[in-house]
C-alpha positions in Angstrom: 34.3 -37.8 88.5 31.0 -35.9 88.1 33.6 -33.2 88.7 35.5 -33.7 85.8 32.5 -34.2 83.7 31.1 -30.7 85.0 34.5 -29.2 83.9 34.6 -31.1 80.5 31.1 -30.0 79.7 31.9 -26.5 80.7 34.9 -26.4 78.6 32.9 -27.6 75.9 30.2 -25.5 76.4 32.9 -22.1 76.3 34.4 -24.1 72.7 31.0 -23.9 71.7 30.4 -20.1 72.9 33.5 -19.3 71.5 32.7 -20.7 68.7 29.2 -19.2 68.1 31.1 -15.8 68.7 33.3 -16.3 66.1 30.3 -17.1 63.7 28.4 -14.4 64.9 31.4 -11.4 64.4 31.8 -13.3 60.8 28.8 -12.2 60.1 28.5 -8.8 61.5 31.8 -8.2 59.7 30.4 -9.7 56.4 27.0 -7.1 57.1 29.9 -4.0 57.8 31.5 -5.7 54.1 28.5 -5.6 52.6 27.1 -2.2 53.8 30.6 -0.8 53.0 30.9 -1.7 49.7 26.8 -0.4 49.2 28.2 2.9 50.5 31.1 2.7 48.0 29.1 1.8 45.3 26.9 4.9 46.1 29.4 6.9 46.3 31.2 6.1 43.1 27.6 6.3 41.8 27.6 10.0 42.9 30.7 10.9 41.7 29.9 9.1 38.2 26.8 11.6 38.2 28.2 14.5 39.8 31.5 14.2 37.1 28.5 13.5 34.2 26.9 16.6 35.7 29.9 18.7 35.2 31.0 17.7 32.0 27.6 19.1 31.1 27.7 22.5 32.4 31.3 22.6 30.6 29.6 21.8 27.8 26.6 24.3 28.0 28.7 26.8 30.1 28.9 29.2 27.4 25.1 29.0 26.6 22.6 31.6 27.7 19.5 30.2 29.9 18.1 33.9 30.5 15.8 35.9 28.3 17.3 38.9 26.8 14.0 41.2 28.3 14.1 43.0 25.4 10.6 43.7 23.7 10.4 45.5 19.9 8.6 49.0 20.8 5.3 49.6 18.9 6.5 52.7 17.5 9.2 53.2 14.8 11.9 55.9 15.4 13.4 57.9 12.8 15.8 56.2 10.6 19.1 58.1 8.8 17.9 56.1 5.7 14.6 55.6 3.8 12.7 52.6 4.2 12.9 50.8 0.8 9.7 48.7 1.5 7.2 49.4 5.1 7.5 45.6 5.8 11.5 45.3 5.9 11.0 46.7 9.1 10.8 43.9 11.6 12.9 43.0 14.5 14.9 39.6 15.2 13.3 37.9 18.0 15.9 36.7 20.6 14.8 33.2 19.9 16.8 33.2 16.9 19.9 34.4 18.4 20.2 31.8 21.1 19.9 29.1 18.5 23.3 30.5 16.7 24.5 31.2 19.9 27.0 28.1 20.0 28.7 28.9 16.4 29.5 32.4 17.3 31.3 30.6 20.6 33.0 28.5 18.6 34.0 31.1 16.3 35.4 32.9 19.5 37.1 30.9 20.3 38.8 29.8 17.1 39.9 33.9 17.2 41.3 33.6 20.8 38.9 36.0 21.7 35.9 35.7 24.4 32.6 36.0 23.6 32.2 39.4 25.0 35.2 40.8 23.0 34.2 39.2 19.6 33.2 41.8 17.4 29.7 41.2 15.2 28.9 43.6 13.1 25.0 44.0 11.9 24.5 46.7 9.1 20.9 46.8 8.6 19.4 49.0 11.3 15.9 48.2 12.5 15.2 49.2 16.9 18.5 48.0 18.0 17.1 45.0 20.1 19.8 43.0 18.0 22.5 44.6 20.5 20.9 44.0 23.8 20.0 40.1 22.4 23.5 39.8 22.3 24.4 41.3 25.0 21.8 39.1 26.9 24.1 35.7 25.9 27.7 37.5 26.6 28.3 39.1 23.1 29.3 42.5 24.5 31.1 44.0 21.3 28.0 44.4 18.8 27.5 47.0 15.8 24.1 48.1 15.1 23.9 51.6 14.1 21.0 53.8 12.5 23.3 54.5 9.6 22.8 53.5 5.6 24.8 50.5 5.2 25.3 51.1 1.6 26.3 54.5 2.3 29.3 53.3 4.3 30.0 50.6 2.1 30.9 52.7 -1.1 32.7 55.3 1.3 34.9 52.1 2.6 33.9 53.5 6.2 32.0 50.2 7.6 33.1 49.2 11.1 36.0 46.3 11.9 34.1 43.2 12.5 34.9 39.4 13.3 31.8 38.2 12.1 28.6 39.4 10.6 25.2 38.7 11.7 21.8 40.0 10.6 18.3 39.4 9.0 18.6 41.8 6.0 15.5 43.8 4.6 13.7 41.4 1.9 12.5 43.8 -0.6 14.6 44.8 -3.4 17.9 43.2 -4.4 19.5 43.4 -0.8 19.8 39.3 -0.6 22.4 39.9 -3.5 24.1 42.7 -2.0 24.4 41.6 1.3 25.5 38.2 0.3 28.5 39.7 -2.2 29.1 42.2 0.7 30.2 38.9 2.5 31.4 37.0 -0.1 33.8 40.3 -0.4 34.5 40.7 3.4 36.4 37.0 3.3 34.7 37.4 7.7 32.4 34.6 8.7 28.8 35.5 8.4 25.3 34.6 9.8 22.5 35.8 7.8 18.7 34.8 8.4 17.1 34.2 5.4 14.0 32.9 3.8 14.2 29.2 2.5 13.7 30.4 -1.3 17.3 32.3 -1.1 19.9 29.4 -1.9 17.9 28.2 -4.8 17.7 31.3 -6.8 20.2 31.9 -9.4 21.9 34.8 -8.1 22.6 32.9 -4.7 26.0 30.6 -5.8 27.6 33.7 -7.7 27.0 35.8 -4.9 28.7 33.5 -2.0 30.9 32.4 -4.2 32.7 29.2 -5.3 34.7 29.0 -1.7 31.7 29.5 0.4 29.6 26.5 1.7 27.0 27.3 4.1 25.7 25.6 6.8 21.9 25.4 7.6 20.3 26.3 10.9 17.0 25.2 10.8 14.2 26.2 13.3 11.5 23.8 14.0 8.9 24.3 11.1 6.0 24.1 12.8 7.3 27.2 15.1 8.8 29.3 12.8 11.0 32.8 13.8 7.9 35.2 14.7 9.5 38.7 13.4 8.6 41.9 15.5 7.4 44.8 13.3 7.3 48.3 15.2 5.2 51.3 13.7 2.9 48.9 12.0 -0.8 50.9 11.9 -3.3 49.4 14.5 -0.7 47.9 16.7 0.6 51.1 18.7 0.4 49.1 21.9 2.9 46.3 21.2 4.6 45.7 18.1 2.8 43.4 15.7 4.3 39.4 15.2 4.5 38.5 11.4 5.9 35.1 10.0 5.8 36.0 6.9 8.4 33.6 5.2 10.0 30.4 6.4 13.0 31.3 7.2 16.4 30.0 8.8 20.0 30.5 9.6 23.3 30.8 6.8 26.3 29.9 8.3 29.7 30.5 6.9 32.7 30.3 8.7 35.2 31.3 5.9 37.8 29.1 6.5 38.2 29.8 10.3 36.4 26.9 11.2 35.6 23.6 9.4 31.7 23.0 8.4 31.8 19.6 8.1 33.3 19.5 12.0 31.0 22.4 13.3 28.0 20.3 12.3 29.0 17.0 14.3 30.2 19.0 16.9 26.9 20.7 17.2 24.7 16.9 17.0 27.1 15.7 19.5 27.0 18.5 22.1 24.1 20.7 21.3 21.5 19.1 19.3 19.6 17.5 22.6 19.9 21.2 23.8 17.9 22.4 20.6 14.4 21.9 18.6 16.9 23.1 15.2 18.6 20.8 12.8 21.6 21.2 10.8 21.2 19.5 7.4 24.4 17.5 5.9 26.4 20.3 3.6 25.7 17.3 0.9 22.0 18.6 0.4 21.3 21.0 -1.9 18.2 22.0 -0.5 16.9 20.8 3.3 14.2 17.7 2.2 11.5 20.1 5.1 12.5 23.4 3.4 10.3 23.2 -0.1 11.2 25.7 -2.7 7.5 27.7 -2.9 7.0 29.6 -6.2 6.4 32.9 -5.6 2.9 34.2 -6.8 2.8 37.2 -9.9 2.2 40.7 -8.6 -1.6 40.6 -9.0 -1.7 37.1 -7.3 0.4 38.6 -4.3 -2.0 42.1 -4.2 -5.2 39.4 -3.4 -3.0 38.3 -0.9 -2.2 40.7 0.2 -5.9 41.9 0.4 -7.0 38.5 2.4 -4.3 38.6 4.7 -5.5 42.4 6.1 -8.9 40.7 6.6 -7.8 37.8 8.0 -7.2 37.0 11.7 -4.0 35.4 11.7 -0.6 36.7 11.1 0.8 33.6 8.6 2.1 35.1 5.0 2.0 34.0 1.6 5.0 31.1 2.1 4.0 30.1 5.7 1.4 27.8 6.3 1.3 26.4 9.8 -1.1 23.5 9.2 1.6 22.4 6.4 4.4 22.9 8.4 2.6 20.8 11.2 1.9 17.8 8.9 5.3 17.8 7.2 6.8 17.2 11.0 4.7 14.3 11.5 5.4 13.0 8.0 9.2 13.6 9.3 8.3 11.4 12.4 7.0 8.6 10.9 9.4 8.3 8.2 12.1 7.7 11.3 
C-alpha cells in the first residue's frame, strides 16, 4: 500500500513536472515570439528608413554637394569688347548657380538630354568662372566666350543653345536687349536680375505676352555677393559687391509647365533650399519692394559715401532692412 501511494505520488509528481515543462517552454516560446517579432519590427523599421533614405538621394541625385573651387581672379583680362560701364564687370558667384541648378535638370530632362550634354549658352563674357560653375554641378556643354554678344547677334552667328543663362551687364539698355534677345530665341532662359526689372515698363513688351516667369528668390538677408576683378585697391582677391537685390527669371518657353515646376520644386527641393518661388499670381514678390531709383546727383553722393564707407552694401541693398523684413516674414506665419 505505501507502495502504491509512493507510485501514485511519483506519477503525480512527473504530471506535475511535466506539466511545469510545458508552462515553462510556453513561455520561452512566447519570449522567442516576442523577440522575433521586435527583430521584425526592426527590421521593417530599417528598410522603411533605408527605402526613405533612397527615395531621397533619387530625389537629390542630380544635385551638386561640392563647391565649384573656382575663385574670380583680382585682375581683369583683356576683353574683345569695350566695357560699357567699370562696374558691369562682376562675376556670378556659384552660390547662385546651385540654387537654379534643379530647373536646368528638369529642363534636361524634358529635352532627353543629360545634364552634361544640355547646351547653355551665356553671352555676356566676364572671367569665365560661369563655365567651370557649371561644370562643377554636371553641366558640361556651356558657352561663355570673350566675344561681343551684340556683335554676333546682328551677324546671326550666336552659338546653338538649349537654354540661356546669365547675369547681364546693368548699365545701359542691356536688360531690354537681352530680354527681347530671349523673347526672340522662343529657348528657355535664366537671367539674374535686380528686383526693379519686372516692374519697369519696358519689362512685359520685352518678354512678351507668352512669357511668364518664374521667381527664384535668394534669402534677403544673404543676398548674391557678386565678384568684381580688376577693381583698384583689391589686386589681391577680387572685391564682393551687393550692389542690387537681385534674383532668378525663369522661363521655360513652353517646354515645361511653370505652374508644375514650382510645386515640383516646394515638394522636392524647397527643404533643400533657403530660396522661395513666389505663386506666378503675384505681380511683384510681397519681400522684393520696388526702390526708386535716386537722380543722377543723388546717386554721385552715393556714390561718394560708399568709397568712404567700410562696407560693401549699394544704393538698393540694405542688410539691416533685409534682416527686419525676414523677421516681419516670420512672425506674420
Amino acid at each position: 500500500m505505501p507502495a502504491r501511494d509512493e507510485d501514485a505520488r511519483g506519477k503525480s509528481h512527473n504530471r506535475g513536472g511535466a506539466s511545469s515543462t510545458s508552462r515553462e517552454g510556453g513561455a520561452t516560446r512566447e519570449d522567442d515570439g516576442a523577440r522575433e517579432g521586435e527583430k521584425r519590427s526592426a527590421e521593417q523599421k530599417r528598410r522603411a528608413k533605408s527605402t526613405k533614405r533612397a527615395k531621397r538621394e533619387r530625389v537629390l541625385a542630380h544635385l551638386s554637394v561640392k563647391s565649384s573651387g573656382v575663385v574670380t581672379p583680382a585682375t581683369k583680362a583683356a576683353l574683345a569688347f569695350a566695357d560699357v560701364d567699370e562696374a558691369d564687370h562682376c562675376e556670378t558667384p556659384f552660390r547662385a548657380y546651385r540654387d537654379v541648378e534643379p530647373f536646368l535638370f528638369n529642363l534636361a530632362k524634358a529635352m532627353k538630354k543629360s545634364k552634361a550634354t544640355l547646351r547653355i549658352y551665356d553671352p555676356y563674357y566676364c572671367e569665365g568662372s560661369v563655365v567651370a560653375h557649371l561644370n562643377a554641378l554636371g553641366f558640361e556643354s556651356v558657352y561663355n566666350q570673350n566675344e561681343d554678344f551684340y556683335e554676333k547677334v546682328a551677324t546671326k552667328s550666336t552659338p546653338e543653345f538649349d537654354v540661356l543663362v546669365t547675369n547681364p551687364p546693368y548699365s545701359g539698355d542691356h536688360f531690354k536687349r537681352i530680354l527681347s534677345y530671349c523673347r526672340d530665341s522662343k529657348k528657355p532662359w535664366l537671367l539674374l536680375l535686380p528686383n526693379f526689372v519686372c516692374r519697369k515698363s519696358y519689362y512685359a513688351p520685352s518678354i512678351g505676352d507668352a512669357a511668364k516667369p518664374l521667381f527664384l528668390i535668394p534669402d534677403d538677408a544673404k543676398p548674391y555677393r557678386y565678384w568684381a576683378p580688376g577693381r583698384q585697391g583689391h589686386e589681391i582677391r577680387a572685391k564682393g559687391t551687393t550692389p542690387f537685390e537681385t534674383f532668378w527669371y525663369i522661363e521655360f518657353a513652353g517646354v515645361l509647365d511653370a505652374q508644375q515646376q514650382r510645386a515640383w520644386w516646394y515638394k522636392k527641393y524647397a527643404a533643400h533650399s533657403s530660396c522661395s518661388v513666389p505663386a506666378l499670381d503675384e505681380a511683384l514678390p510681397q519681400q522684393q519692394r520696388l526702390q526708386k531709383r535716386p537722380n543722377p546727383k543723388v546717386r554721385a553722393a552715393l556714390r561718394g559715401a560708399q568709397k568712404s564707407a567700410t562696407t560693401t552694401t549699394g544704393v538698393y541693398f540694405d542688410p539691416a532692412k533685409a534682416k527686419a523684413r525676414k523677421k516681419k516674414r516670420a512672425r506674420d506665419f
